[in-house]
PAZAPA-4460 file (N, C-alpha, C; in steps of 0.05 Angstrom, whole numbers, plus 32768, in hexadecimal, padded with zeros to 4 digits):
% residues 233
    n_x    n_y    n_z   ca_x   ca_y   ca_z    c_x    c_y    c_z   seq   type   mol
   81B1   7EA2   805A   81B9   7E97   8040   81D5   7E8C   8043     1      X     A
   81D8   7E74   803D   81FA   7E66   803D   8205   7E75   8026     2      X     A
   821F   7E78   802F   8230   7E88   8022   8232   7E6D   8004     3      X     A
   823A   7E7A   7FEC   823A   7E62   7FD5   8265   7E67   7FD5     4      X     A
   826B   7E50   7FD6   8283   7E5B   7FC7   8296   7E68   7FA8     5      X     A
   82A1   7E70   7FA9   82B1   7E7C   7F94   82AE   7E60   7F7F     6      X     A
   82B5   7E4D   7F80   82B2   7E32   7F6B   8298   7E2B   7F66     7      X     A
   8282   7E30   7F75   826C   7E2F   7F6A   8262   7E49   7F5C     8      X     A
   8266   7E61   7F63   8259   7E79   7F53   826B   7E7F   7F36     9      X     A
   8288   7E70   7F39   828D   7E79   7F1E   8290   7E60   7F0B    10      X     A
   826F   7E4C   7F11   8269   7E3E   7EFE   8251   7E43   7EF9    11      X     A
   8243   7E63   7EFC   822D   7E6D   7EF6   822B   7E84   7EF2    12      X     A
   8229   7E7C   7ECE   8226   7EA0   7EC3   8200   7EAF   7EC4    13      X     A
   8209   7EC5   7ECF   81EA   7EC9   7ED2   81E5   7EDB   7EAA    14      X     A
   81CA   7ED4   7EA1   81CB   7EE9   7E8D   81BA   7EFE   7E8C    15      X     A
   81C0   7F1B   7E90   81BA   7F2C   7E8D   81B6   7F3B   7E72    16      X     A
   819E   7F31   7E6E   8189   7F38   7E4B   8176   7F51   7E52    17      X     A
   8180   7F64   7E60   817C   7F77   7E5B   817A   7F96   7E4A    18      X     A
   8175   7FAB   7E49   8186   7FB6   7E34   818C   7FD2   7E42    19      X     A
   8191   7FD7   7E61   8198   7FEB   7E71   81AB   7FE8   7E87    20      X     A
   81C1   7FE9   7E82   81DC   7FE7   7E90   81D3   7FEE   7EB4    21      X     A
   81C2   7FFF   7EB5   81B6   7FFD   7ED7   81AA   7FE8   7EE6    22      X     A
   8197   7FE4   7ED0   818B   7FCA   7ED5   819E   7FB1   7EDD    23      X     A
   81AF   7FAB   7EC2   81BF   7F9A   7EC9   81CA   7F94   7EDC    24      X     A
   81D4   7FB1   7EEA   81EA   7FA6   7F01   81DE   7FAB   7F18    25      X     A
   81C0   7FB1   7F19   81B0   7FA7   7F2E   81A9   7F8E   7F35    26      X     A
   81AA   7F7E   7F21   81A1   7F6A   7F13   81B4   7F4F   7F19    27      X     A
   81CE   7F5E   7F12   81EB   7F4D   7F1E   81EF   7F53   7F32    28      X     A
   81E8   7F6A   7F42   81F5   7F6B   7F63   81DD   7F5D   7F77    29      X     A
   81C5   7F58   7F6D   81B0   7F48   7F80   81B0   7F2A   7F7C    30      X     A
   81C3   7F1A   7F64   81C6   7F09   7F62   81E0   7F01   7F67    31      X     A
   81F8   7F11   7F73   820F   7F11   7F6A   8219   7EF7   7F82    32      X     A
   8205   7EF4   7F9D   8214   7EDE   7FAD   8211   7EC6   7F9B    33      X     A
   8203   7EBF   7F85   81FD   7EA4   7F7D   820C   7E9E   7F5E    34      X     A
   8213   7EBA   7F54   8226   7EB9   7F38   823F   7EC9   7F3D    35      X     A
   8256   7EB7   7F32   826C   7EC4   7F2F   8276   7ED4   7F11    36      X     A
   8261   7EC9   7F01   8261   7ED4   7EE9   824C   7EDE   7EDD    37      X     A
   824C   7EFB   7ECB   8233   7F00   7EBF   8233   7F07   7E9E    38      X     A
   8220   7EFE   7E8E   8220   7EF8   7E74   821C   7F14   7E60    39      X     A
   8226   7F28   7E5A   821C   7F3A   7E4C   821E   7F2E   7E31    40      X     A
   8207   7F32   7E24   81FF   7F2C   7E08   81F7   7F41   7DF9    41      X     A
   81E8   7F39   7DD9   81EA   7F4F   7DCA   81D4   7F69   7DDB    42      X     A
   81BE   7F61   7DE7   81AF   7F7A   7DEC   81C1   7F88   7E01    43      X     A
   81C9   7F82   7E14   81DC   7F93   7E25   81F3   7FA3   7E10    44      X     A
   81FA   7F91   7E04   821D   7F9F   7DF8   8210   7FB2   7DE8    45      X     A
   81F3   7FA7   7DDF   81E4   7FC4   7DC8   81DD   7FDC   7DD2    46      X     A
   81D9   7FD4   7DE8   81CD   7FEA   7DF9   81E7   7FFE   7E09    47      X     A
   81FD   7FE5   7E17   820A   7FFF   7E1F   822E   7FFF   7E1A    48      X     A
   8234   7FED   7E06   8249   7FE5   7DFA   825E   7FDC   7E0C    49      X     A
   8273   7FE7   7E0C   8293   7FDC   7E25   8287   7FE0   7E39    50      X     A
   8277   7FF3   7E40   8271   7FFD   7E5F   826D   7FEE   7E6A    51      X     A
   8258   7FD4   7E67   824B   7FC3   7E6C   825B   7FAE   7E73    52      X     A
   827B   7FA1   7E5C   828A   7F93   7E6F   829E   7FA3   7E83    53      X     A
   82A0   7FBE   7E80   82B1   7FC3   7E94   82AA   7FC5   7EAF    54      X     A
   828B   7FCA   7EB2   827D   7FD8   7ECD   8276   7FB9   7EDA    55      X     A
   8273   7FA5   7ED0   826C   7F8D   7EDA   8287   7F7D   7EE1    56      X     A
   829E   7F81   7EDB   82B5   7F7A   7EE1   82BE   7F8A   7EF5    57      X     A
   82B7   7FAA   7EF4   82C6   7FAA   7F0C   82B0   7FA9   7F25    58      X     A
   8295   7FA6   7F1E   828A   7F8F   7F3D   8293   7F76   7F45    59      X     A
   82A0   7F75   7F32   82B9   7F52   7F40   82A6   7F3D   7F2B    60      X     A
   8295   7F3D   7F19   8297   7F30   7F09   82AC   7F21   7EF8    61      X     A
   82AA   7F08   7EF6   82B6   7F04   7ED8   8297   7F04   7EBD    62      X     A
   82A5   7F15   7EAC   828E   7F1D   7E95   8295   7F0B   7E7F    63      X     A
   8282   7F05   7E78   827C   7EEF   7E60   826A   7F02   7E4E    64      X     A
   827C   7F06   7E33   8272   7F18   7E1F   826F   7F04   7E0A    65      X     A
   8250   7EFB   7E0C   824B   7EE8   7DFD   823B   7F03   7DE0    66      X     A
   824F   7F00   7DC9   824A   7F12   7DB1   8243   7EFC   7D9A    67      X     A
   8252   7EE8   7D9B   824C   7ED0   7D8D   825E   7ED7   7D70    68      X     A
   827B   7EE8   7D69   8284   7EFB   7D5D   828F   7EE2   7D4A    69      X     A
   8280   7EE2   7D26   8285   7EDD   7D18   828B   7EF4   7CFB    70      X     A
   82A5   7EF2   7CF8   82A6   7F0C   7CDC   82C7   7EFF   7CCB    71      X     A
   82D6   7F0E   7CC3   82E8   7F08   7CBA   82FA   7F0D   7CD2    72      X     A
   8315   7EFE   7CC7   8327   7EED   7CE7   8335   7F06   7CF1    73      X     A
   833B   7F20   7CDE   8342   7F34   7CE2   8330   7F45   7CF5    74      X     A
   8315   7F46   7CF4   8304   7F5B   7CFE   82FF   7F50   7D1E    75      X     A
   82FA   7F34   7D1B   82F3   7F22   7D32   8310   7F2C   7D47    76      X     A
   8325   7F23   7D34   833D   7F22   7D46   8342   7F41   7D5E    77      X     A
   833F   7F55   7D49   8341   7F72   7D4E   8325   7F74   7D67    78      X     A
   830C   7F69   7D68   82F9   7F70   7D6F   82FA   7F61   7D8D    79      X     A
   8309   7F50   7D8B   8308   7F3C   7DA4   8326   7F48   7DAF    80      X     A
   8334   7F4D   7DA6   834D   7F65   7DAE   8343   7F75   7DC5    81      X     A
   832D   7F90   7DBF   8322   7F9D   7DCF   830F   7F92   7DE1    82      X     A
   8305   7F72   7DE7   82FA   7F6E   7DF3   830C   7F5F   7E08    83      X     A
   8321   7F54   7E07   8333   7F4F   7E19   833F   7F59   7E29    84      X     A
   8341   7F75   7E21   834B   7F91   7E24   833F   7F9C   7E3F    85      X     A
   831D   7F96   7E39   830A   7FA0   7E47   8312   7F93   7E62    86      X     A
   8311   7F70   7E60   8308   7F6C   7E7D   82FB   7F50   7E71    87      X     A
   82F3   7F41   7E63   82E0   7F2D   7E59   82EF   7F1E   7E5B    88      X     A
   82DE   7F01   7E75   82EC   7EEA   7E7D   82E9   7ED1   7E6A    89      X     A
   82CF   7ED9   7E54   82CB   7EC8   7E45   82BD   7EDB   7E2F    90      X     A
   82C3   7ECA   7E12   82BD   7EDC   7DFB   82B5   7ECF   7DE9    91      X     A
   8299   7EC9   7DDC   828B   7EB8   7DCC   8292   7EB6   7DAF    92      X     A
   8290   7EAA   7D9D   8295   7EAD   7D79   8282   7E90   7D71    93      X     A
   827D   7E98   7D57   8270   7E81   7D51   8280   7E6F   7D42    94      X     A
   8283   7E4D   7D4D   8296   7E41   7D3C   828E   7E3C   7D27    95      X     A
   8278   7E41   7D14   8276   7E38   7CFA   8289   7E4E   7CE9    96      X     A
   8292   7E6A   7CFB   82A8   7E71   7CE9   82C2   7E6C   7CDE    97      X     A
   82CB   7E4E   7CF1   82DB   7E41   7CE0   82F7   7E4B   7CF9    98      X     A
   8309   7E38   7CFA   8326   7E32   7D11   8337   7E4F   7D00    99      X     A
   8333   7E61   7CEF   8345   7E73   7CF0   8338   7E89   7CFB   100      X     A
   8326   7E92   7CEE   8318   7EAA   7CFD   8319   7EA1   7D1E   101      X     A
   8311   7E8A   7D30   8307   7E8A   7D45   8329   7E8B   7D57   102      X     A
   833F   7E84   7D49   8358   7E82   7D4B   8366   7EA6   7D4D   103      X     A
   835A   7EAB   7D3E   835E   7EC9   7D3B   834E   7ED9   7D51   104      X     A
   8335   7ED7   7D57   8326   7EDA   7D6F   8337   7ED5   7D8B   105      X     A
   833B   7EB9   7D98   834E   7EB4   7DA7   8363   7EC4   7DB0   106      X     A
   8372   7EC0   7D9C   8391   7ED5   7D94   8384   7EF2   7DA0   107      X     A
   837B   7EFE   7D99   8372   7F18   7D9F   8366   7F19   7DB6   108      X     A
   834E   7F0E   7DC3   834D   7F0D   7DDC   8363   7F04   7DF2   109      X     A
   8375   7EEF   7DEB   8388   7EFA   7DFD   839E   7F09   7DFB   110      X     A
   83A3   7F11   7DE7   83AF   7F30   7DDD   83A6   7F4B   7DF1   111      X     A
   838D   7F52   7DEE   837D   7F67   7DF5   8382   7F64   7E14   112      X     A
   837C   7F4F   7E21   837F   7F48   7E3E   8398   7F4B   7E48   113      X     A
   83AF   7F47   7E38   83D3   7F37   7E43   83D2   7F5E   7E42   114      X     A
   83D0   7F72   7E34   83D3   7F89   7E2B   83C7   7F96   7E40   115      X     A
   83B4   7F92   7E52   83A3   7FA0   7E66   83AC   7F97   7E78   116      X     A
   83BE   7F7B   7E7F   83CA   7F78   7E97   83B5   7F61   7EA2   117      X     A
   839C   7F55   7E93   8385   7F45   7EA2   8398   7F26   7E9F   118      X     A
   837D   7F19   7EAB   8386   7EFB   7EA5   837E   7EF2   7E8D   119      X     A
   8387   7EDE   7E82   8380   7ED9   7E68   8364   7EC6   7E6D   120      X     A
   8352   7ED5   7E55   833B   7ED0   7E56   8335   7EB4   7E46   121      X     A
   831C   7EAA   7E45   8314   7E90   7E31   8302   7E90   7E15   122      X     A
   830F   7E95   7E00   82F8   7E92   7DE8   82F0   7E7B   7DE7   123      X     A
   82CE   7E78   7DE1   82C2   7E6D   7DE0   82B5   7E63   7DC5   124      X     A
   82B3   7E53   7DBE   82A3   7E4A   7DA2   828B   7E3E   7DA3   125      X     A
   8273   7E4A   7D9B   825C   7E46   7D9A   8258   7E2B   7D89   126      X     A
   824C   7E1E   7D96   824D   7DFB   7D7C   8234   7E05   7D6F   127      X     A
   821B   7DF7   7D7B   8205   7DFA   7D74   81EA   7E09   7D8D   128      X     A
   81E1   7E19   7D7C   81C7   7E2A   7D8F   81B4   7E10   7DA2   129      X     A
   81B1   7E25   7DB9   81A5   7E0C   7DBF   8181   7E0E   7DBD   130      X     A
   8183   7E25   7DAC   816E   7E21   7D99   8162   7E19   7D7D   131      X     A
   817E   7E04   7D7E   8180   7DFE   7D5D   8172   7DE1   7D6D   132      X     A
   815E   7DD2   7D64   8161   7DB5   7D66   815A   7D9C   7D4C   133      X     A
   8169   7DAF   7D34   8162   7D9F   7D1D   8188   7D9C   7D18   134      X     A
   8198   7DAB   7D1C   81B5   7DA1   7D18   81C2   7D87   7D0A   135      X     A
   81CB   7D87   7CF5   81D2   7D6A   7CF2   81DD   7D65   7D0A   136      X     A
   81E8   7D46   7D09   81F6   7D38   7D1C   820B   7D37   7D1C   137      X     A
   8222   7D44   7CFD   823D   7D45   7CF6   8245   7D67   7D03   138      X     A
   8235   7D7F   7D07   8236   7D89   7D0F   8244   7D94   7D2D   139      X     A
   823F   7D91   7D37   8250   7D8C   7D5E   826A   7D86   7D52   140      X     A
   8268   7D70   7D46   828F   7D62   7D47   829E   7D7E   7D33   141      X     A
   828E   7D86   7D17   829E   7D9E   7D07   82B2   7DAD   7D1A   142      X     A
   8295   7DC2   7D2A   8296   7DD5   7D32   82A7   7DCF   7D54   143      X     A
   82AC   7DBB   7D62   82C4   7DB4   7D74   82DB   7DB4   7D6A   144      X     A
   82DF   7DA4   7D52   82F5   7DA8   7D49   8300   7DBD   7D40   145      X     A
   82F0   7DD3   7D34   82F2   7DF0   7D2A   82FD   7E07   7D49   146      X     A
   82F1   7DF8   7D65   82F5   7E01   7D77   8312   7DF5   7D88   147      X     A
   8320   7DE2   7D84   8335   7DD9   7D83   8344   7DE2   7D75   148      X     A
   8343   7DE4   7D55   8356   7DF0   7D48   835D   7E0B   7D4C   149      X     A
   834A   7E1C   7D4F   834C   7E3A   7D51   834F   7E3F   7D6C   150      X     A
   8358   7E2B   7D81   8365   7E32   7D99   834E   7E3F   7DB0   151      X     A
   8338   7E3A   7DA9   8325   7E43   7DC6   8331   7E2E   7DD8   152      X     A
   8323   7E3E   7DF1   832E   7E29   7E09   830D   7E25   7E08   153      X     A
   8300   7E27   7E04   82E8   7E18   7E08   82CC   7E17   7DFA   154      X     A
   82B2   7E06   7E00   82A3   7E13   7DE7   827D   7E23   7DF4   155      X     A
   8271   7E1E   7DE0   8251   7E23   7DEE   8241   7E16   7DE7   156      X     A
   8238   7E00   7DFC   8224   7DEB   7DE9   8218   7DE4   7DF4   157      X     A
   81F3   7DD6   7DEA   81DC   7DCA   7DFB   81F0   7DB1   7E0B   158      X     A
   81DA   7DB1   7E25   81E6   7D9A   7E3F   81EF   7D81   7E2E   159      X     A
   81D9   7D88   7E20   81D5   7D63   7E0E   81E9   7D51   7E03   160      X     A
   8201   7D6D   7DED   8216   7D72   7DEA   8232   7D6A   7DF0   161      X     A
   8232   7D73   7E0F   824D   7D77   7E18   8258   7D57   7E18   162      X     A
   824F   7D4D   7E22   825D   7D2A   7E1F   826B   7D29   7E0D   163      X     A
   825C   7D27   7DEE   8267   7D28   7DDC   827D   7D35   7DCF   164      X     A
   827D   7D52   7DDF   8284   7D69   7DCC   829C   7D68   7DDA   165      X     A
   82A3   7D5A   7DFA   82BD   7D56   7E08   82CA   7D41   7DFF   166      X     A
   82BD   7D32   7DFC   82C5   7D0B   7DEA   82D9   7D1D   7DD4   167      X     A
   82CF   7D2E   7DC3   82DD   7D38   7DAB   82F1   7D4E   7DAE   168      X     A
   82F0   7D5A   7DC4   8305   7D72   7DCD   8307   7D6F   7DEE   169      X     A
   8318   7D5E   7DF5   8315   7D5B   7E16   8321   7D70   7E1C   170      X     A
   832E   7D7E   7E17   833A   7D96   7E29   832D   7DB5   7E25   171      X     A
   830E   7DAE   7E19   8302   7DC5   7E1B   82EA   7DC8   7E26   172      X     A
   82ED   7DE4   7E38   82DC   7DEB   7E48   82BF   7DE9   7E48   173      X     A
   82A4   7DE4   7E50   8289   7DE4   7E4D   8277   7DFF   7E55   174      X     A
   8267   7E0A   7E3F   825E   7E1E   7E54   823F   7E19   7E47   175      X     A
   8231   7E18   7E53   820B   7E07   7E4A   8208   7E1E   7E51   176      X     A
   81EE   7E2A   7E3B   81D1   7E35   7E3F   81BD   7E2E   7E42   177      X     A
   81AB   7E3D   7E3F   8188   7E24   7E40   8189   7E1C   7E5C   178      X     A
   8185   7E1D   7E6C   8190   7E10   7E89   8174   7E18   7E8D   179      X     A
   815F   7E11   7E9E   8146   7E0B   7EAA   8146   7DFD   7EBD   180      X     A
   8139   7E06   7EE0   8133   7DFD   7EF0   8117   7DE7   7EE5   181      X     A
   8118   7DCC   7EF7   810A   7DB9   7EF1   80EB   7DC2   7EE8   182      X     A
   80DA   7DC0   7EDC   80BC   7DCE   7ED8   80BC   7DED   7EC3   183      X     A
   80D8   7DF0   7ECC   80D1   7E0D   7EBF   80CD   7E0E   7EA2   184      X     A
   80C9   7E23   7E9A   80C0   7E2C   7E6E   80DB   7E26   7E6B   185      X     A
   80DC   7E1D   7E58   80F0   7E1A   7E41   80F5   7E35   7E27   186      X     A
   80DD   7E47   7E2F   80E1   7E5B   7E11   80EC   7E4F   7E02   187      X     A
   80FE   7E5D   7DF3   8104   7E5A   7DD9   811F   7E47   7DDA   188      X     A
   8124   7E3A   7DE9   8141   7E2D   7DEB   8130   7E0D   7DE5   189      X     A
   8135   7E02   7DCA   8130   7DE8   7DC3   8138   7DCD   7DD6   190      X     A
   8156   7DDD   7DE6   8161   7DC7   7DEB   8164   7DC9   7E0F   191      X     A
   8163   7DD2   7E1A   815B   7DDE   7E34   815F   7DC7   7E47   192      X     A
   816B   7DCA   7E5B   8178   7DB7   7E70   8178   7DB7   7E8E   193      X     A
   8174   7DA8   7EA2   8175   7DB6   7EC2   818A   7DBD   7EBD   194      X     A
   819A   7DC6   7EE1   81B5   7DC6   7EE4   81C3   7DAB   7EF1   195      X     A
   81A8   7D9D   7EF6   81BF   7D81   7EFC   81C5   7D71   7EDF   196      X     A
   81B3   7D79   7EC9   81B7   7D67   7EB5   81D1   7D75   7EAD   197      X     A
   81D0   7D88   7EA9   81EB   7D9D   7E98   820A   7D96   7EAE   198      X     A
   81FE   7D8C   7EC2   8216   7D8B   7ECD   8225   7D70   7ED2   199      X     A
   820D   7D5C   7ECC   8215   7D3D   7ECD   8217   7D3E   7EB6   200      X     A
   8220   7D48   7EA5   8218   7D41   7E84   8247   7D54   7E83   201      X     A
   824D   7D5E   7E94   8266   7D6D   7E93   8261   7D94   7E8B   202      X     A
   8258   7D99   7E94   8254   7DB9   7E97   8268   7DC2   7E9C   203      X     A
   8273   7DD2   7E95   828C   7DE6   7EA4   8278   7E00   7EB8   204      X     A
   826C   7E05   7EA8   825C   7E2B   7EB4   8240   7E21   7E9F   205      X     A
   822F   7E24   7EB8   8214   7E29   7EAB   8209   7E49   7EA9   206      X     A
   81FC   7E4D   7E98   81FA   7E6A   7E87   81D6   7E68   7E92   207      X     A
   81D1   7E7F   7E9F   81B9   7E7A   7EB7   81A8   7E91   7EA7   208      X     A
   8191   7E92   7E98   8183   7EAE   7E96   816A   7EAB   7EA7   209      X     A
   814C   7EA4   7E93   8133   7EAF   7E99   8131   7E98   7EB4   210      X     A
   8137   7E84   7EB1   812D   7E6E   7ECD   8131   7E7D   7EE9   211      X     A
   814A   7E8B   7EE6   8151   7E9A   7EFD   8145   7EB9   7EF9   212      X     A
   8149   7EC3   7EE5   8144   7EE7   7EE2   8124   7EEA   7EE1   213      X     A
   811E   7ED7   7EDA   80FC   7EE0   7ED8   80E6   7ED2   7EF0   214      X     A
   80FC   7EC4   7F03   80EE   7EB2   7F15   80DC   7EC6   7F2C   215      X     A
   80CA   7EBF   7F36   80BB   7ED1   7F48   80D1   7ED5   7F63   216      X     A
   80DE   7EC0   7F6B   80F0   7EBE   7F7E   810C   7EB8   7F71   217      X     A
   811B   7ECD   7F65   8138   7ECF   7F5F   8144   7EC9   7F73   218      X     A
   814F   7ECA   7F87   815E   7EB9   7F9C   8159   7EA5   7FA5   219      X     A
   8141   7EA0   7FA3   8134   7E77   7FA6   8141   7E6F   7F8C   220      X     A
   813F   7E7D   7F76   8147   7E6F   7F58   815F   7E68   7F58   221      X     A
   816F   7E7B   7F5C   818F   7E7B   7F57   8196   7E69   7F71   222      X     A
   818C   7E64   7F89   8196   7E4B   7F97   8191   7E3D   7F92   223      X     A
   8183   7E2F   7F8A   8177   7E18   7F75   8188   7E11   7F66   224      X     A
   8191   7E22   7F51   81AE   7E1A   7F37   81C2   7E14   7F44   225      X     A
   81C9   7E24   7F5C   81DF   7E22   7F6C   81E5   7E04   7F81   226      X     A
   81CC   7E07   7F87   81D0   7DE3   7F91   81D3   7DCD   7F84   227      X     A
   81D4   7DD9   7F64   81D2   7DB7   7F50   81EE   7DB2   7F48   228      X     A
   81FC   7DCC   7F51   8216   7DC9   7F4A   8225   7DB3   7F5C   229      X     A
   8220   7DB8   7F75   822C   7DA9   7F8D   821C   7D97   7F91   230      X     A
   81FF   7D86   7F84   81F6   7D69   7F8D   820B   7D5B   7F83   231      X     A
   8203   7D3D   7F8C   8214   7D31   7F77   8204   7D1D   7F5D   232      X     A
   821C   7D1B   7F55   820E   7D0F   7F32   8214   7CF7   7F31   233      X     A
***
């Protein structure tokens, strides 16, 4: 197996949609030559709360605590506080809550982090699902600008997206879901993309689940994503 480098694995978050913290990090240590990052979401964080970003961070992960945390700017701020705290290299909110709450989010994740002594992590603003595919068209531009104002360094959006969503915020980061090797199911992701489209299209980190986790050959899969990073476009 060729060794992948450090610039290619930490532009692939693996997602672990599990709901047993064992699993998981069986899960991230058999995939761990091909991701430098892994995605705990709501079933993990439900299932085994901080543990979950702390135990995956200290396998040398960077953890992406994708919560998608919309509430008041107070609760968000306080809530993303303790997640900075933890270890979380990236920390999700949804931008339809508007440039103060997601501003307040920000602020607190790197609060929580500067306080633990980490590096300062990246809030993220969710534009649109990339299982939404009825979205107005005024939509994307709102919710960038909501992610600009409230100071994320970056956002979360279908491949289809990012052109656009960089045209309107060039100095913010890309991180695509939906990602599907060529042939594969699409499930429930409306908007679903290879990794050479997501990546000619401006990808920062592609967000890798069932194409890779459910593939019969998980290490054929994940070299696959990993070579679309380094073709060229």
């Amino acid at each position: 197996m060729a060794e992948i480098p450090d610039e290619v694995r930490n532009r692939l978050a693996l997602v672990l949609d599990v709901d047993d913290l064992v699993e998981a990090t069986r899960l991230a240590t058999e995939l761990q030559p091909w991701f430098g990052v892994v995605k705990v979401g709501l079933e993990l964080f439900s299932a085994a709360g901080p543990d979950a970003v702390v135990a995956l961070a200290d396998l040398g992960f960077q953890v992406f605590v994708d919560l998608k945390l919309c509430d008041i700017p107070t609760t968000v701020g306080r809530g993303a506080r303790v997640l900075g705290g933890l270890g979380a290299t990236y920390l999700t909110m949804h931008a339809f809550g508007g440039p103060v709450m997601l501003r307040a989010g920000a602020d607190g994740l790197a609060e929580g982090a500067a306080g633990a002594g980490l590096d300062t992590p990246t809030a993220l603003a969710v534009t649109i699902l990339t299982s939404d595919a009825v979205a107005p068209p005024h939509v994307l531009g709102s919710r960038v600008r909501a992610a600009m104002e409230g100071h994320c360094g970056g956002i979360v959006c279908a491949a289809a997206d990012v052109a656009e969503a960089k045209r309107l915020g060039p100095r913010l980061w890309a991180a695509v879901p939906g990602i599907r090797l060529p042939g594969a199911d699409t499930d429930d992701q409306a908007r679903a993309a290879t990794p050479e489209a997501a990546v000619g299209n401006g990808a920062d980190l592609l967000v890798i689940g069932r194409t890779v986790t459910r593939a019969d050959d998980r290490a054929r899969a994940a070299a696959a994503v990993a070579a679309a990073i380094t073709a060229p476009v």
